[in-house]
C-alpha positions as YAML, in Angstrom:
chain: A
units: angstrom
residues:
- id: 1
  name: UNK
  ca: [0.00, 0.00, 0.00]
- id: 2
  name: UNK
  ca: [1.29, 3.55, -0.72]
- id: 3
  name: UNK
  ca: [-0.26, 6.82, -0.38]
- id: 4
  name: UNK
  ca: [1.60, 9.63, -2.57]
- id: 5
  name: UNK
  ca: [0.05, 13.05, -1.41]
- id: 6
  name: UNK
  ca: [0.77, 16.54, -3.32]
- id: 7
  name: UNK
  ca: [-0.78, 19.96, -4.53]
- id: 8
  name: UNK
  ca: [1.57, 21.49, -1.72]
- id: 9
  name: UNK
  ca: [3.02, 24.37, -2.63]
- id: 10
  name: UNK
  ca: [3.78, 28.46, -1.88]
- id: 11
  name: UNK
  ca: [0.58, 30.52, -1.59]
- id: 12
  name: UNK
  ca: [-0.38, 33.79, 0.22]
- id: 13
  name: UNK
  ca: [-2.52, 34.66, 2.81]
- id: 14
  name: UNK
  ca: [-6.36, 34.28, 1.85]
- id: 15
  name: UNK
  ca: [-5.32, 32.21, -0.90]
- id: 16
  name: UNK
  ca: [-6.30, 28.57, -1.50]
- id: 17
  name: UNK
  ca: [-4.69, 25.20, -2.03]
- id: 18
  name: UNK
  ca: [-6.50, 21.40, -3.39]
- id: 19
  name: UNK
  ca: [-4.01, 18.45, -1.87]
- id: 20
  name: UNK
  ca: [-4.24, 15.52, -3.45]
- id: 21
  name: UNK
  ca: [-3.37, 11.60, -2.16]
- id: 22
  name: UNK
  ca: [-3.67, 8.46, -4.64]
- id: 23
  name: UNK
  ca: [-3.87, 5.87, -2.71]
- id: 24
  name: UNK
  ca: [-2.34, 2.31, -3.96]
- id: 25
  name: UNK
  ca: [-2.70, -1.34, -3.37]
- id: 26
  name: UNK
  ca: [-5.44, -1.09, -1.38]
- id: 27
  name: UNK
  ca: [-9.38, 0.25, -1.81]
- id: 28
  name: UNK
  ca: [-10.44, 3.08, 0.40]
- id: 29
  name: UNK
  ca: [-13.95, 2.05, 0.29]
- id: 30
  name: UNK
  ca: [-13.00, -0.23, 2.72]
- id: 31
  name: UNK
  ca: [-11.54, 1.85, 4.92]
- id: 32
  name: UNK
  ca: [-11.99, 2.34, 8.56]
- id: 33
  name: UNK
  ca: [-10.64, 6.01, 8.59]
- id: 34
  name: UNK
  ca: [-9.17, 8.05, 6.30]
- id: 35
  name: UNK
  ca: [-7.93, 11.71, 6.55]
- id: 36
  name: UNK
  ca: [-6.03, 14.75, 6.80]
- id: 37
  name: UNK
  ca: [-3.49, 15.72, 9.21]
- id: 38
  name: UNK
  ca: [-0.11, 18.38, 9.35]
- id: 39
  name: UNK
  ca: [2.53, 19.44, 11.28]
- id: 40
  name: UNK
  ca: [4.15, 22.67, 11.42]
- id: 41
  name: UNK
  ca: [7.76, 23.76, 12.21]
- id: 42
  name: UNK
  ca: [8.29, 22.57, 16.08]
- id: 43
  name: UNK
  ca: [4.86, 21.40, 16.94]
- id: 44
  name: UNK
  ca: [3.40, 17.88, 17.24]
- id: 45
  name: UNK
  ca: [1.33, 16.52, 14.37]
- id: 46
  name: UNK
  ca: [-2.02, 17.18, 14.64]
- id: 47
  name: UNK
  ca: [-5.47, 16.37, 12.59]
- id: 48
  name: UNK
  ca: [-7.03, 18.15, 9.62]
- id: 49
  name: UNK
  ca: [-10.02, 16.43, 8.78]
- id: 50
  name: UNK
  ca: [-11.18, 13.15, 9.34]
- id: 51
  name: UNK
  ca: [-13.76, 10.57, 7.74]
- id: 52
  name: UNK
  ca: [-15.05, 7.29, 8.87]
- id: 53
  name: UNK
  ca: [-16.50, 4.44, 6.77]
- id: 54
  name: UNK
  ca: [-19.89, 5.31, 8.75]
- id: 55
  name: UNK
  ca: [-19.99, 8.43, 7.10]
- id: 56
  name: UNK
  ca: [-18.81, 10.68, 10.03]
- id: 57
  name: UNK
  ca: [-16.50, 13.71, 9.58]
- id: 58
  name: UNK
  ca: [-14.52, 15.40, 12.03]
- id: 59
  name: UNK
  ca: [-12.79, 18.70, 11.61]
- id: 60
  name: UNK
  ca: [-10.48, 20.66, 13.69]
- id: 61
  name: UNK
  ca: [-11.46, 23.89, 14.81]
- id: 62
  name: UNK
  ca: [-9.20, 25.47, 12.56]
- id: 63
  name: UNK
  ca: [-10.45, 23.71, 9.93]
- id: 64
  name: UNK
  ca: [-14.31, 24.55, 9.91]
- id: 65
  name: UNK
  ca: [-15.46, 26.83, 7.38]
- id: 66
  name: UNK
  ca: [-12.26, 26.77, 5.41]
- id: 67
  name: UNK
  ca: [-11.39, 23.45, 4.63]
- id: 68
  name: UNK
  ca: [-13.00, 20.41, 2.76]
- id: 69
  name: UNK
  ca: [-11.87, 16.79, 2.68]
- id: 70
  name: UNK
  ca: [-13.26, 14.56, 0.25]
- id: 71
  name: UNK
  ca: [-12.68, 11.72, -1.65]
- id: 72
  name: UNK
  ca: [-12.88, 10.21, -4.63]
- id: 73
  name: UNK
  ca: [-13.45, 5.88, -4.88]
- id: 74
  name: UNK
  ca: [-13.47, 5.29, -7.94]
- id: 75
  name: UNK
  ca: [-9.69, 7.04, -8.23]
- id: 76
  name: UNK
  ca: [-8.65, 5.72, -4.95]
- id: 77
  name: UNK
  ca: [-7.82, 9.46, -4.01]
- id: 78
  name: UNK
  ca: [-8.40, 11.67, -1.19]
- id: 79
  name: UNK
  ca: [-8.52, 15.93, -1.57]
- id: 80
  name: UNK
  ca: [-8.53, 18.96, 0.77]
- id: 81
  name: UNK
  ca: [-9.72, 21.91, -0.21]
- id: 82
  name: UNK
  ca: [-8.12, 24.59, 1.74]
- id: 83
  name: UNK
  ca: [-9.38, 28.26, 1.30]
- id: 84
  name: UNK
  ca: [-8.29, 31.71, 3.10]
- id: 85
  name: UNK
  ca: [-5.35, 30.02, 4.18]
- id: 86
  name: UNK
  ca: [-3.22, 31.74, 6.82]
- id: 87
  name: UNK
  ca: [0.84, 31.87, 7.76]
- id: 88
  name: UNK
  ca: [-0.17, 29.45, 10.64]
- id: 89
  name: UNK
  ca: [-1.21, 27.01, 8.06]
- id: 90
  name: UNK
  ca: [1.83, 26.88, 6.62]
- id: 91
  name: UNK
  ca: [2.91, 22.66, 7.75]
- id: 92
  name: UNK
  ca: [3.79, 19.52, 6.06]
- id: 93
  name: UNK
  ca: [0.42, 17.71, 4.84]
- id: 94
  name: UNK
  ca: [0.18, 14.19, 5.57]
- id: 95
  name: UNK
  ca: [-3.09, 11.89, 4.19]
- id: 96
  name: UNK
  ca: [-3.60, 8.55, 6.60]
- id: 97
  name: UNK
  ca: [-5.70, 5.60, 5.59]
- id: 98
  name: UNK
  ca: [-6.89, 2.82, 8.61]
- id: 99
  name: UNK
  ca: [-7.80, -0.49, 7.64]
- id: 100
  name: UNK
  ca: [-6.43, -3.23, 9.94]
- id: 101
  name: UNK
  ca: [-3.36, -0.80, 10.23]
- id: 102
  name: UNK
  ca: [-1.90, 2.93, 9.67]
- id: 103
  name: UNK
  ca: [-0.94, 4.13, 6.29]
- id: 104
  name: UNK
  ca: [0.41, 7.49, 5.98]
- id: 105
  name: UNK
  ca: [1.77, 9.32, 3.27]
- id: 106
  name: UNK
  ca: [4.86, 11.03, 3.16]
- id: 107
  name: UNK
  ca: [3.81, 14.80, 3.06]
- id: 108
  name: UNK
  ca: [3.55, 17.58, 1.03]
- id: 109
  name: UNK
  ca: [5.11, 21.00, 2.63]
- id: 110
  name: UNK
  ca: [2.21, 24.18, 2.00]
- id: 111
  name: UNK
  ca: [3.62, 27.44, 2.68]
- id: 112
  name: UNK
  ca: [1.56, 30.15, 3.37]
- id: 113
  name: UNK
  ca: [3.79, 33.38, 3.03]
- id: 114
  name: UNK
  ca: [3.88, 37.09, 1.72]
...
């Protein structure tokens, strides 16, 4: 299984970003979570978005109202839409798939910067 995120990139503040993560090897239909997390420069990894194979979403409180995770089955892919992004958004992005264990992706860096 490999999950190969990108869309990172240098953007500036209020503008937006789509990640990407193509997931291999394994369906994420049948996933038990899937989602969206980051870490920034000296601080611990923390989550994005989140989405369950019941359907539920979770989003941090950062997230709400400016960032959408979807996904796509039939690619295998997941996306986050991130709009009016801010310098504290700038992190590495990582995608995570759950079956019977962890998957993550390696990252993709998003700098948010004048």
């Amino acid at each position: 299984v490999q999950l190969q995120a990108s869309g990172g990139g240098l953007v500036h503040p209020g503008g937006s970003l789509k990640l990407s993560c193509v997931v291999s090897g394994k369906s994420i239909y049948s996933r038990i979570l899937m989602g969206w997390y980051r870490q920034a420069p000296g601080k611990e990894r923390e989550m994005v978005a989140t989405a369950a194979r019941d359907g539920t979403r979770n989003y941090a409180d950062f997230a709400k109202g400016r960032f959408t995770a979807s996904s796509d089955t039939a690619k295998n892919t997941l996306y986050l839409q991130m709009n009016n992004l801010a310098p504290d958004d700038t992190a590495v992005y990582y995608c995570r798939v759950r079956w019977a264990r962890d998957y993550w992706g390696l990252g993709t860096l998003v700098t948010v910067s004048s």
